[in-house]
C-alpha positions as CSV (number, residue, x, y, z in Angstrom):
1,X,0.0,0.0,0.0
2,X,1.4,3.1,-1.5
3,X,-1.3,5.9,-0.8
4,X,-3.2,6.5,2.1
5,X,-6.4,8.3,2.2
6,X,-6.9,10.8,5.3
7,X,-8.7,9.2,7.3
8,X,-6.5,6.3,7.2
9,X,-3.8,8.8,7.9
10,X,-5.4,10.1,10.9
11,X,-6.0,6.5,12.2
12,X,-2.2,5.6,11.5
13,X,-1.0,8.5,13.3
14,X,-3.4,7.9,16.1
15,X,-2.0,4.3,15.9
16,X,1.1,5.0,16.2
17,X,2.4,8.4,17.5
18,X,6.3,7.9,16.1
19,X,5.1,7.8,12.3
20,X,7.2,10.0,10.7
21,X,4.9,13.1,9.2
22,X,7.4,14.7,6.3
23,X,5.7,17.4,4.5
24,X,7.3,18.0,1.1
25,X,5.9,21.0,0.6
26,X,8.1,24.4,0.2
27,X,8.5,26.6,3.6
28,X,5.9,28.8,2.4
29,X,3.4,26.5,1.6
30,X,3.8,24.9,5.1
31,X,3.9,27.8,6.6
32,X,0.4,28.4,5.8
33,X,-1.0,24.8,6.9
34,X,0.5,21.9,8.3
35,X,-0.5,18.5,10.1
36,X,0.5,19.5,13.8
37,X,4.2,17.4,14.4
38,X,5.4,17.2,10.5
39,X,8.2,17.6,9.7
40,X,9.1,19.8,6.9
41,X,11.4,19.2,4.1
42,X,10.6,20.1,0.7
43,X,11.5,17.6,-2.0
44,X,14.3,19.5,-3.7
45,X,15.9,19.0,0.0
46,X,14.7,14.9,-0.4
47,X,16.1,14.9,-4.0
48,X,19.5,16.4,-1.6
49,X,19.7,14.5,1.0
50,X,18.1,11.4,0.1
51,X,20.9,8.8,1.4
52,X,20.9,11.1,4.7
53,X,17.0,10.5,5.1
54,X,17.1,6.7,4.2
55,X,20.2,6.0,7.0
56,X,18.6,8.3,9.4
57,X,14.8,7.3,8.8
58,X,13.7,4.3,10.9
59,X,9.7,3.3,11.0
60,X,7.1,4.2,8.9
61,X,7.1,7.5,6.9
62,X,4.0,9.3,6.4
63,X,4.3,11.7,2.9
64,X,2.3,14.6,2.5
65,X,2.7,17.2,-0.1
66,X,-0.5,19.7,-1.1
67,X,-2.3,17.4,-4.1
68,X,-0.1,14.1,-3.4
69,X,2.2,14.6,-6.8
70,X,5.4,15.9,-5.0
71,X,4.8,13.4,-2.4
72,X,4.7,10.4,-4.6
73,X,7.8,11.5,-6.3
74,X,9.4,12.1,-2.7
75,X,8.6,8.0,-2.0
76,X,9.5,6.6,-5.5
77,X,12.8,8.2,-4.9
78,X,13.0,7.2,-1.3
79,X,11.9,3.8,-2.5
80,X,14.7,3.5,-5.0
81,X,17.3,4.3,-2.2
82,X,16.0,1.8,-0.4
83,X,13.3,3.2,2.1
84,X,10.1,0.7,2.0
85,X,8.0,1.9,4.6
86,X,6.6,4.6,3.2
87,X,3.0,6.5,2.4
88,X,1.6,8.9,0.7
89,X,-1.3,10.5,2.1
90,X,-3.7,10.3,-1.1
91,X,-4.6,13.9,-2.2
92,X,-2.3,15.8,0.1
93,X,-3.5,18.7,2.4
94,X,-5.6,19.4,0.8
95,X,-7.9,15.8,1.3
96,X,-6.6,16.4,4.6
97,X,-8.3,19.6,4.8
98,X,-11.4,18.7,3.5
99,X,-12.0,15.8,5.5
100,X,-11.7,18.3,8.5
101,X,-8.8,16.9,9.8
102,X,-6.9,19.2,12.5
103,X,-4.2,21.9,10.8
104,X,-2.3,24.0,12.2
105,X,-2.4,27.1,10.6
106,X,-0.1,30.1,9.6
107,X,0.1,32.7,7.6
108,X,-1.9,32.1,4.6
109,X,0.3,31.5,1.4
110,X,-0.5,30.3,-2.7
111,X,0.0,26.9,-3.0
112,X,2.7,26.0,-6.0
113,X,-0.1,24.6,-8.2
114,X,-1.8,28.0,-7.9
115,X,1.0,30.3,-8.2
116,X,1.7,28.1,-11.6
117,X,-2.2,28.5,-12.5
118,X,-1.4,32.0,-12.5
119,X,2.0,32.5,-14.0
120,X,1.4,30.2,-16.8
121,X,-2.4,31.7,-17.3
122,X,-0.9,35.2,-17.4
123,X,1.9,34.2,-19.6
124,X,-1.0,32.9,-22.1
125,X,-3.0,35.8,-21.6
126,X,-0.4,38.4,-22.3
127,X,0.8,36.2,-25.4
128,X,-2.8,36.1,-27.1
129,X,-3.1,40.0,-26.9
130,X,0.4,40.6,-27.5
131,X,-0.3,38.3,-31.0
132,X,-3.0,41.1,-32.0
133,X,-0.2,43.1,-32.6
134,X,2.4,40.4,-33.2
135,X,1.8,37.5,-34.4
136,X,4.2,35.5,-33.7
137,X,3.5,36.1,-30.0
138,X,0.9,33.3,-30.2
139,X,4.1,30.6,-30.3
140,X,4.5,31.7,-26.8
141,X,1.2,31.0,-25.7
142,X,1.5,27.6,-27.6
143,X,4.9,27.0,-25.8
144,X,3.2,27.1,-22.3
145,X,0.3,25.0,-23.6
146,X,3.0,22.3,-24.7
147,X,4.5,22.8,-21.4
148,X,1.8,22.2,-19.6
149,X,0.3,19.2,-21.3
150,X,3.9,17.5,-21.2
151,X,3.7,18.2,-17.3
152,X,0.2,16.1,-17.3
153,X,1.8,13.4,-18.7
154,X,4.6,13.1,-17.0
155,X,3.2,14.0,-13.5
156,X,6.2,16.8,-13.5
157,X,6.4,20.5,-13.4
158,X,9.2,22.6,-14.6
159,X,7.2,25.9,-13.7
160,X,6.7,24.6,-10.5
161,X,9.9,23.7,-9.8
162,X,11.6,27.2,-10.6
163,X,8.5,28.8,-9.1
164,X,10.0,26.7,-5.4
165,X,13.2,28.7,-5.8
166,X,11.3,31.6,-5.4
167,X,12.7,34.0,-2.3
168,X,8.2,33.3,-1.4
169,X,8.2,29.9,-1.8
170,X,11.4,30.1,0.6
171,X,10.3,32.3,3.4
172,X,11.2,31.0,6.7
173,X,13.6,28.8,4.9
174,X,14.1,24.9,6.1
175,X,16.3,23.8,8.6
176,X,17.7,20.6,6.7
177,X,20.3,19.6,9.6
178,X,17.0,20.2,12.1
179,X,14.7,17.8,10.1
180,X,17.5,15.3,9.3
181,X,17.5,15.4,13.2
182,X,13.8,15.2,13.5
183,X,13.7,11.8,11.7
184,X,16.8,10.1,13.4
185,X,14.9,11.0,16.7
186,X,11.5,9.3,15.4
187,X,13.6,6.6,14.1
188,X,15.2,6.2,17.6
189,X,11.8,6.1,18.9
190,X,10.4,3.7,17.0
191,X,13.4,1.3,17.6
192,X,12.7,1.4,21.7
């Protein structure tokens, strides 16, 4: 079992209190809502670290990212490195959210897939009037079309990850060294 719905996730972490909760979400994102104990560490920071988080990781690991996408990458690459118990909570906060599960909450941020709804719908936008003058302008909008379908079928995001490097997306910043931490301390739990 690979994904998790929420209330599944609830019950596991009811369960069993030393699950790790990793939110692969960017600072800013978690910032705004977050599953009270997770810890965060966005998936670039995975992607980083990933032989760090598979020697310090012990028990089962709880993924949660805001739509489930990033988070299922996150455990695929985990996976690969050799991490097998791992989850993914179905749908991401935002299931979590709307099966009124408990968040605490921060100051209120865009998620990544918005702020990509709105670059790439501007981007469109601007192209389609821009092509009223100059034509050629409509390539542009065509470009971000063909970007965006090759991201739907390839469950990736280029937009969103250069959007994530954003100083916004980064506000706060992640402790890396403190999560690392975080997990060898579950992991030392869940051995006792």
């Amino acid at each position: 079992m690979s994904r998790i719905d929420a209330a599944s996730a609830r019950s596991l972490i009811a369960a069993n209190p030393d699950v790790l909760v990793v939110d692969v979400r960017t600072s800013a994102e978690f910032e705004s809502a977050h599953i009270e104990g997770a810890i965060n560490l966005p998936l670039d920071q995975v992607d980083a670290h990933l032989q760090r988080i598979v020697t310090g990781a012990g028990g089962r690991m709880l993924l949660i990212c805001q739509s489930g996408n990033r988070a299922e990458r996150a455990r695929t690459a985990l996976g690969d490195a050799g991490l097998s118990d791992v989850v993914v909570l179905d749908g991401g906060m935002n299931s979590w959210i709307a099966s009124g599960a408990p968040v605490n909450r921060g100051r209120a941020r865009w998620s990544l897939e918005r702020q990509v709804r709105l670059v790439a719908g501007s981007i469109v936008l601007t192209a389609a009037v821009a092509s009223l003058w100059a034509p050629p302008a409509v390539f542009v909008a065509g470009f971000v079309g063909a970007g965006l379908t090759f991201a739907a079928l390839t469950d990736t995001c280029a937009m969103g990850m250069m959007l994530a490097k954003l100083p916004y997306n980064r506000a706060g910043g992640v402790d890396v060294e403190a999560a690392i931490a975080r997990l060898r301390q579950g992991s030392s739990r869940a051995g006792a």
